[in-house]
N, C-alpha and C positions, 0 to 999 in steps of 0.2 A: 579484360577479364572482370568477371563480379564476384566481390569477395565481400559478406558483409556479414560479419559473424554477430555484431551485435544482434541480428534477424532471428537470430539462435540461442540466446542465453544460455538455454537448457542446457547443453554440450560444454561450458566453460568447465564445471567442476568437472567433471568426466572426463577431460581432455587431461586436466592437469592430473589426476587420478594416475588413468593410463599411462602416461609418456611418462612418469615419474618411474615406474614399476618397469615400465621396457628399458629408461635410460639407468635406473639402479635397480637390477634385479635382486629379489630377495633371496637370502640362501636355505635351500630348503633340501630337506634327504631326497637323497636321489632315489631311493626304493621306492619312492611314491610316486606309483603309476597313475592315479586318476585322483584328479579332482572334483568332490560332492557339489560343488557347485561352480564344474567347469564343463570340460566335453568329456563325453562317453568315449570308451575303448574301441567303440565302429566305427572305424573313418575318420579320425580327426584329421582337422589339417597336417600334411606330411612335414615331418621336420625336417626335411630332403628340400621340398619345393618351398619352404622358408626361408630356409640359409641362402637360397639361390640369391635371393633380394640384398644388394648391398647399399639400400638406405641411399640412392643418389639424387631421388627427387626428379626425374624425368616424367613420373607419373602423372604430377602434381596439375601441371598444367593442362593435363589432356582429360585429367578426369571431372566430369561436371559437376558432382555431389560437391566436391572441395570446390571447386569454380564458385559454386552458390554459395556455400556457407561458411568457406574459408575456414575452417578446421580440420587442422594434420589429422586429427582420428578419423575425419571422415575423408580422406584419402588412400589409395590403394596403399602407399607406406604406412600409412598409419594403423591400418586392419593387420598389416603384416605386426607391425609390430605387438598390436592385440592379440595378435592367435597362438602369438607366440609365447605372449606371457601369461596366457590360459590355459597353453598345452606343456607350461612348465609349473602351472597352481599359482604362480604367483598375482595374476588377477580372476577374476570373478566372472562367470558368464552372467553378469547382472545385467537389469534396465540399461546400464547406460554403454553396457558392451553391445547389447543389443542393437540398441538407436543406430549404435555409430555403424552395427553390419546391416541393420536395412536399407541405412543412406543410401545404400551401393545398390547404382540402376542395373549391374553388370553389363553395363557395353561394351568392356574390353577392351576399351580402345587404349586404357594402358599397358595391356600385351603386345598393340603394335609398336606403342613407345616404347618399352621397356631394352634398355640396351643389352640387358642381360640374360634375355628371355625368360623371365620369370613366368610362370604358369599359374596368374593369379584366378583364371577361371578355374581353376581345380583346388584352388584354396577356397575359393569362397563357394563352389559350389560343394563342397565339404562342407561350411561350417552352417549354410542353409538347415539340411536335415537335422546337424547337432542341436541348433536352436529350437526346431519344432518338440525335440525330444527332451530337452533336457530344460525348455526354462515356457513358464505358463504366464502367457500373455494378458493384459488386463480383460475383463469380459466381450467390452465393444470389439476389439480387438478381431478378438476368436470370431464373435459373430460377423463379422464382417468378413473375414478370412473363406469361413464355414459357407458363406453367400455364392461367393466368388469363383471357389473351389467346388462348388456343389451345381454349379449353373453355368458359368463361360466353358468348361471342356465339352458340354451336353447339347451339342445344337438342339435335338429333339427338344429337352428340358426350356432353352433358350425360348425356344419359339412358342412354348406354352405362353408367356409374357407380353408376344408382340400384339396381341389385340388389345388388351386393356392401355399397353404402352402406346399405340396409334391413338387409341380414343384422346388419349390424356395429351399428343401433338395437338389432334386433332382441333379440339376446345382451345387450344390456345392454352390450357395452364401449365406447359413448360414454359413459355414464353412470361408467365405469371410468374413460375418462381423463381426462375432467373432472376425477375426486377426486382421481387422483393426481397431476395439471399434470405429467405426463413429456412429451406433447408442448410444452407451453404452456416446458419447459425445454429443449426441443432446436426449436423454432421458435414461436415468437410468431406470426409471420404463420397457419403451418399453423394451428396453435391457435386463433385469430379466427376462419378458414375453417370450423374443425372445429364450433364452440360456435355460429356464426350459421346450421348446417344445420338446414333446418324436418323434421319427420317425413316422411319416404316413405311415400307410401302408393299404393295403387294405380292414380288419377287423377293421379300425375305420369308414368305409361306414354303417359296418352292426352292424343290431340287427338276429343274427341265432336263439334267445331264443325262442321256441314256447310261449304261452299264458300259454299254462301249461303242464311242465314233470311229468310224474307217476312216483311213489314211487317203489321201485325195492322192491317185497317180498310187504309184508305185509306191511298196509295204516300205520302209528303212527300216523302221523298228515299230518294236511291240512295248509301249511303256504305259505304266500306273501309274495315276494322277490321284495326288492329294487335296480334298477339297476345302481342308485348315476347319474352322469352329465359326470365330467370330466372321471369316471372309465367307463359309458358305453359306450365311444367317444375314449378314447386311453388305457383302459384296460379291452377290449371287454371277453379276455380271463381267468381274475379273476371271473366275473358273471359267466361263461360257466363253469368253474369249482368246483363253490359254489355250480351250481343249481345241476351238476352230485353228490358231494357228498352229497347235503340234498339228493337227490332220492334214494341215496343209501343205508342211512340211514333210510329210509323208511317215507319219508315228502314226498308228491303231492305238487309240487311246483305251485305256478301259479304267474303269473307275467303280471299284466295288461300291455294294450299298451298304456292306456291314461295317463299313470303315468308321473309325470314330477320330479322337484326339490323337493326336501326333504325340503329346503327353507334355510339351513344353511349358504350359501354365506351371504345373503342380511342381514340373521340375525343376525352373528356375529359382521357385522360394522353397525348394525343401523340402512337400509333398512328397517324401520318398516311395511312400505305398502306393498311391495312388499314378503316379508317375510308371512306375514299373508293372501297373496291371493294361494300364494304357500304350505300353509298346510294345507288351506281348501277344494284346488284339491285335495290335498293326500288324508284327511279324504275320503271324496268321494268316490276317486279312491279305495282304500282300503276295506270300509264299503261295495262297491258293492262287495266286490271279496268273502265276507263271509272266511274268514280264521281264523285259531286260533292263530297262531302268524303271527309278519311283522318282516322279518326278511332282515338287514344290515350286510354287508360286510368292508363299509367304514368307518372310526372311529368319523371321526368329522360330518358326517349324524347323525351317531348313536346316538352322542350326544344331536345333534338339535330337532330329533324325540322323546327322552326322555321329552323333553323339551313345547312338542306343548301346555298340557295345561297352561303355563305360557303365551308363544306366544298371545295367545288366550284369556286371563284371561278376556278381557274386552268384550268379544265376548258373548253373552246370547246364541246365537242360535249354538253358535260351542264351547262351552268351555267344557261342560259334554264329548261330543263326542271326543274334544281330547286328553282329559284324558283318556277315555276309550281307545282311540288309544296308545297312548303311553304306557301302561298296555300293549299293546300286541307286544310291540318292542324288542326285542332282538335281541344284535349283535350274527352274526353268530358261533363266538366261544362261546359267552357265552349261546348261546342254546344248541349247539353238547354237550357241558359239563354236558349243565343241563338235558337233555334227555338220555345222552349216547350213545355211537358209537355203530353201529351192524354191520358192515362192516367190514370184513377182512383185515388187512394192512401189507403191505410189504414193505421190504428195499429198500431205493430209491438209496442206492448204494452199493457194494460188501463189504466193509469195514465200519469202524465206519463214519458219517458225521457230522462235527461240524458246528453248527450254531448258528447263535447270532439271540435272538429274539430282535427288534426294539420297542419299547415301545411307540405306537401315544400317544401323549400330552390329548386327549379328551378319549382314553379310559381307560389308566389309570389314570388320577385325574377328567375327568368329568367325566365317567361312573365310574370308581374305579375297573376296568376289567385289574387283572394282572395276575395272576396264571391260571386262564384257555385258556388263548392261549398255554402257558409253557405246563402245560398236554396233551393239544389235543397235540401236538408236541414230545411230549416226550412219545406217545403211537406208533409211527412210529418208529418200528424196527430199531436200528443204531444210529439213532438221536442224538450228542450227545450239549446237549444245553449250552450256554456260554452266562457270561451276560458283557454288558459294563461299565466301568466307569462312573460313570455321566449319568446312563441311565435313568433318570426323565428331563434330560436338552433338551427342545422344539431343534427341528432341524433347525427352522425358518423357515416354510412354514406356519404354522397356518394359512391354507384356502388362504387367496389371499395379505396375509402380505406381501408373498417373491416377489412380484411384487408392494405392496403400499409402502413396507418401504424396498428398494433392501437392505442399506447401513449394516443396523443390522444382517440381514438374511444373509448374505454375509460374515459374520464374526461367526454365531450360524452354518452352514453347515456344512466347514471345520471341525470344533470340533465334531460334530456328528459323520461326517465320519472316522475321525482318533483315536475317542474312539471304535468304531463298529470295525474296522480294526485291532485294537489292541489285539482284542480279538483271534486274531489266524482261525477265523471260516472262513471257505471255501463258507459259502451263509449266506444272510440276509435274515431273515424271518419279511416282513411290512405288516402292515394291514390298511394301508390305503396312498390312491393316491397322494395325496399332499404331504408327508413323502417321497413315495419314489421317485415322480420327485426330491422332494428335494434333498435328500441321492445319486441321481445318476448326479446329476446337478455336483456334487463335487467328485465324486466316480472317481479314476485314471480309468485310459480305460483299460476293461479287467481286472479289479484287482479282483473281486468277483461278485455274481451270486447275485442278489436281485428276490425274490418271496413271493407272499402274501402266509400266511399260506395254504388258500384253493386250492392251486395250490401244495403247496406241498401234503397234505392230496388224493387228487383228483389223483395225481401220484401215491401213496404209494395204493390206493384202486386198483386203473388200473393195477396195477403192471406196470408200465412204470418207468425205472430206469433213473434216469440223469446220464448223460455223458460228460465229457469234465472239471470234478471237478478239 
């Protein structure tokens, strides 16, 4: 475990602050519904899904933010204990209540711990929005935020940037300022941004997907394929391999063009508005396309998609509809699994291949999707699968953390990468884009092959062997 708080000073008076206030609460009138300088009366954390929490500390260990800085506030008990003495006025939704809720990557993976089922993603995906609303961030901040939010959900917007971004690979001056950390000294966030850019290259121009590929052999189904933001922008070639093996397996794939964000960026941190104008395109987009399932390749979409009638709850005229949507989401392993393969598969190399599956943070503890990536993987001839140490521990990308919060993610990567490595396996098998900028942000040059499952599958049907193991 790394725990090194001295890494953190900032959090020492803040720490004592809080835990003071949640261990001897103050007595205040109970008439007093809100706090001026706590959370608003829309959606505060439920004081139902609070009390659930009886403070046992099984969390502690599974969750990373506390793993790296070793401070109880910045643990899932310890947020519990924050929310709770904000939603009774007796703390402050200040700077340093703040700190301790961005820490949180939200990977969840204290909900798989938790012995008591506590439902901390609904606590803390409450207290997201409250903070955007109710407490004004330093300027950089915002500007940074306003970048981020304004450009990753916008492939179009995205792609405006890759020419001048290819020129600036191309000369050699990322490679420049990498050496010399001048940006990494005049912004750390920029710097995160700057070092997790994959190479441009000519296929982040394009969308080659038609509107809709036919089912090879006989129709099974008719389903809608999502093509994520950042993966149809620089992992042009996972969609292209997803939609060959649904057709293969006998899915009509169709894949609208007015489709856009899935809406997961804006909703993870809070983005309430923006969030909710972005799922009520999808419904749309989708509901016109008539399919029987919508199916995701990216893990933490998948997760947000599951999610829309929550998104939505307060919506009358789109809440049935995105329930009914979500009902018809499936990540892309977890449908090939649930339908079954009918495609032929062959060894993607002459001898045995060892691989480590990569476990995303959002589809094992927010979706609960772990054994049927494992199978689909392990129905490819040779295959031989290898798991990591610590393989529930978030990578530190969680969506656009590894660029909000570099410091943490910068210390969760490395560990990723040298538990994956440990395992002896010749390729990483990741199911989603964030993950594996992360995983290769840190990956020594040349040391191992990273590929999303459907890219492997999509070889193993074609009969196209890899080379160069």
């Amino acid at each position: 475990m790394v725990r090194n708080p001295a890494r953190y000073p900032e959090r020492e008076h803040a720490d004592s602050l809080t835990m003071q206030t949640s261990e001897q609460p103050l007595k205040l009138d109970p008439s007093l519904t809100t706090n001026p300088d706590g959370f608003d009366a829309h959606d505060p954390p439920s004081p139902e899904l609070i009390n659930a929490c009886v403070h046992c500390g099984f969390c502690l260990t599974t969750c990373p933010s506390y793993r790296v800085i070793g401070k109880e506030m910045d643990s899932p008990r310890g947020r519990i204990y924050l929310m709770e003495a904000i939603n009774k006025g007796e703390a402050p939704l200040s700077p340093a209540s703040v700190q301790h809720f961005d820490s949180c990557l939200g990977c969840l993976a204290c909900t798989t711990a938790c012995p008591s089922g506590v439902q901390y993603d609904k606590l803390i995906a409450a207290v997201r929005p409250q903070i955007q609303r109710q407490h004004q961030r330093p300027l950089p901040q915002r500007l940074l935020r306003q970048l981020i939010f304004s450009l990753f959900p916008y492939p179009d917007r995205l792609r405006l940037l890759l020419a001048p971004l290819a020129l600036y690979q191309r000369l050699g001056l990322s490679q420049l300022v990498q050496k010399t950390g001048v940006l990494q000294r005049l912004s750390p966030n920029l710097a995160a941004m700057e070092s997790l850019l994959p190479p441009v290259t000519p296929k982040c121009f394009q969308d080659n997907l038609p509107e809709v590929v036919p089912a090879q052999g006989e129709r099974r189904y008719r389903v809608g394929m999502i093509l994520g933001c950042v993966q149809r922008v620089f992992f042009t070639g996972v969609n292209e391999a997803t939609a060959r093996v649904l057709a293969a397996n006998g899915c009509e794939v169709v894949i609208p063009r007015d489709q856009g964000c899935c809406s997961a960026l804006p909703a993870h941190q809070g983005e309430e508005a923006q969030a909710e104008a972005l799922v009520r395109q999808m419904i749309d987009c989708f509901e016109a396309a008539q399919v029987d399932y919508v199916i995701i390749n990216a893990a933490g979409c998948g997760h947000t998609l599951k999610e829309y009638g929550h998104i939505l709850r307060h919506d009358d005229a789109y809440h049935e509809r995105a329930v009914a949507f979500s009902n018809r989401v499936r990540d892309v392993q977890e449908f090939l699994m649930e339908v079954g393969l009918t495609a032929t598969l062959h060894p993607l190399t002459p001898g045995s291949l060892p691989v480590v599956y990569q476990d995303a943070c959002h589809l094992l503890h927010g979706q609960k999707i772990s054994q049927q990536p494992r199978q689909l993987l392990s129905q490819i001839p040779g295959i031989e699968l290898r798991d990591p140490l610590d393989a529930a521990l978030c990578c530190g990308s969680a969506g656009v953390y590894n660029m909000l919060q570099p410091q943490v993610a910068a210390e969760l990567g490395p560990m990723k990468v040298t538990n994956l490595l440990n395992t002896g396996a010749h390729l990483i098998a990741s199911a989603n884009p964030g993950c594996s900028l992360q995983i290769q942000r840190y990956m020594p040059e040349n040391q191992i092959l990273l590929m999303h499952p459907m890219e492997l599958l999509d070889r193993s049907i074609r009969n196209q062997p890899l080379s160069g193991l």
